[in-house]
C-alpha positions, 0 to 999 in steps of 0.5 A: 777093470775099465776105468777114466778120469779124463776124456782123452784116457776115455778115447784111449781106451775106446781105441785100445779095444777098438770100440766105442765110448758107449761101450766103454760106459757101460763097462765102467757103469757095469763094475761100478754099480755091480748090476748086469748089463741088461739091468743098466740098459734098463735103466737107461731106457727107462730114463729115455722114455722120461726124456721123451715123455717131458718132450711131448708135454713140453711143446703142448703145454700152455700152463705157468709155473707158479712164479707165472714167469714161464711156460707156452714158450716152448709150443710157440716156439715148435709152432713157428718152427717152419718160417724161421731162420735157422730151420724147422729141425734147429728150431724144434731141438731149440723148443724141446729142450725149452719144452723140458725145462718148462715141464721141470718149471712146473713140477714135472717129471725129468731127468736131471742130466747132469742137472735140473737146470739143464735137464733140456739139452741132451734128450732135446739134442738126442731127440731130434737126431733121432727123428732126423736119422731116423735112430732106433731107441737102442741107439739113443740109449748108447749115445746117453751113454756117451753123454754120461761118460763125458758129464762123469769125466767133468764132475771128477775135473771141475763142476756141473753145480751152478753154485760151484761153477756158474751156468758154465758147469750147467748149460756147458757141461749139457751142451758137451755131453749132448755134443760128443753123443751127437757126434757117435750117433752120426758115426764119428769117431772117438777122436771126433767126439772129444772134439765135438765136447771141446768146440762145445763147451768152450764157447759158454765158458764164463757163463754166469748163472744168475737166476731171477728171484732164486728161482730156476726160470729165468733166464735159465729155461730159454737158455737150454734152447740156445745151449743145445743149439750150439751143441748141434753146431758144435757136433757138426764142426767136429763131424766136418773134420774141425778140430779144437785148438785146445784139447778138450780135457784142457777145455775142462782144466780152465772151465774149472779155473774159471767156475772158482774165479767167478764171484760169488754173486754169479754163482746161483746165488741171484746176488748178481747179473740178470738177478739184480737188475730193476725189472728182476728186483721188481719181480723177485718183490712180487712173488715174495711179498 
């Protein structure tokens, strides 16, 4: 039986079998869920063409979510996305993933991965090295695979609940699945990969989830953006032969230390942070008045 509760144990049996971690995943997914593998492939196919579908909605849309705090940040963003400093393929992965969360804003249709808060970073990540690559959808559904592997090992280890962990356990736990799948879909190896989802998620370590009026908006929609920014510089480093000091599964063992030091009032409560500040406190008496 194919079985990991760490990334390194994932690695591992990757390289003892001389595959992939992908193929790892969906052997473990195969006997936990007792389905076939078509089925499994199915499903994640299915899932992908959600992903897409929010993408393409998301960098359209003009509509406001209800609280009127989000929404047409995404399509501006992909519009401007040709004279800007980081360049066109950066910008429009930072404006997919706003585009998702702004469609979640709205009461549209994602997927979670690993959860609505950060349900922009993987696809947008996944999407634009599809387009840049070139990457068939099958391919796309291996790295997801990958991606799941990764947020699997982090909820058996720490946290992916902003009210267990802060954003850190949200946005961090996205940019590293989005970051190791990056890595496999340019053909790095499993080595590489655990350093991609180190390099990752290190660099939001302490990030506080503190959304105005309660409400998954604000600031949690522009964060995505930036999250799957830094998880493409992250694959990239990795790629570039750059190793994490701290191994990843320690990365994991203090992100997890740090979600249970954080105070309550910087865990999705809005008791702390962005939340309390005047203009927050102004808002949150607007739309509950």
């Amino acid at each position: 039986m194919i079985n990991f509760n760490t990334i390194q144990e994932l690695i591992q049996q990757a390289q003892v079998e001389g595959t992939t971690l992908h193929e790892i995943v969906i052997q473990r997914e195969i006997h936990d869920s007792q389905q076939s593998r078509e089925e499994i492939l199915q499903t994640m196919q299915a899932n992908w063409q959600v992903m897409q579908a929010a993408i393409e909605r998301g960098i359209a849309n003009t509509e406001k979510s209800l609280s009127g705090l989000t929404g047409g940040d995404a399509k501006k963003l992909y519009a401007y996305r040709g004279n800007g400093y980081m360049g066109q393929e950066v910008l429009s992965a930072a404006a997919y993933a706003v585009g998702i969360s702004e469609v979640n804003a709205v009461m549209g249709r994602i997927v979670a991965c690993p959860t609505a808060g950060s349900c922009g970073i993987v696809p947008a990540a996944l999407y634009a090295a599809k387009l840049q690559r070139n990457l068939t959808d099958e391919r796309i559904v291996q790295g997801l695979f990958t991606a799941a592997g990764i947020g699997m090992v982090i909820d058996q280890n720490a946290s992916i609940a902003g009210a267990e962990g802060g954003c850190q356990a949200e946005c961090g736990t996205a940019a590293g699945m989005a970051a190791g799948a990056l890595v496999e879909l340019a053909g790095g190896s499993p080595v590489q990969i655990g350093n991609a989802v180190a390099l990752a998620i290190k660099n939001l370590l302490g990030l506080v989830c503190d959304p105005v009026a309660g409400l998954v908006e604000v600031p949690c929609v522009k964060r995505n953006g930036f999250a799957v920014v830094e998880a493409m510089l992250a694959a990239d480093m990795a790629l570039s032969g750059i190793d994490s000091v701290i191994p990843v599964d320690e990365v994991i063992e203090a992100m997890n230390r740090i979600g249970k030091a954080l105070p309550k009032s910087l865990r999705e409560t809005s008791e702390g942070g962005l939340a309390v500040t005047a203009t927050a406190k102004a808002i949150e008496k607007r739309i509950y008045k």
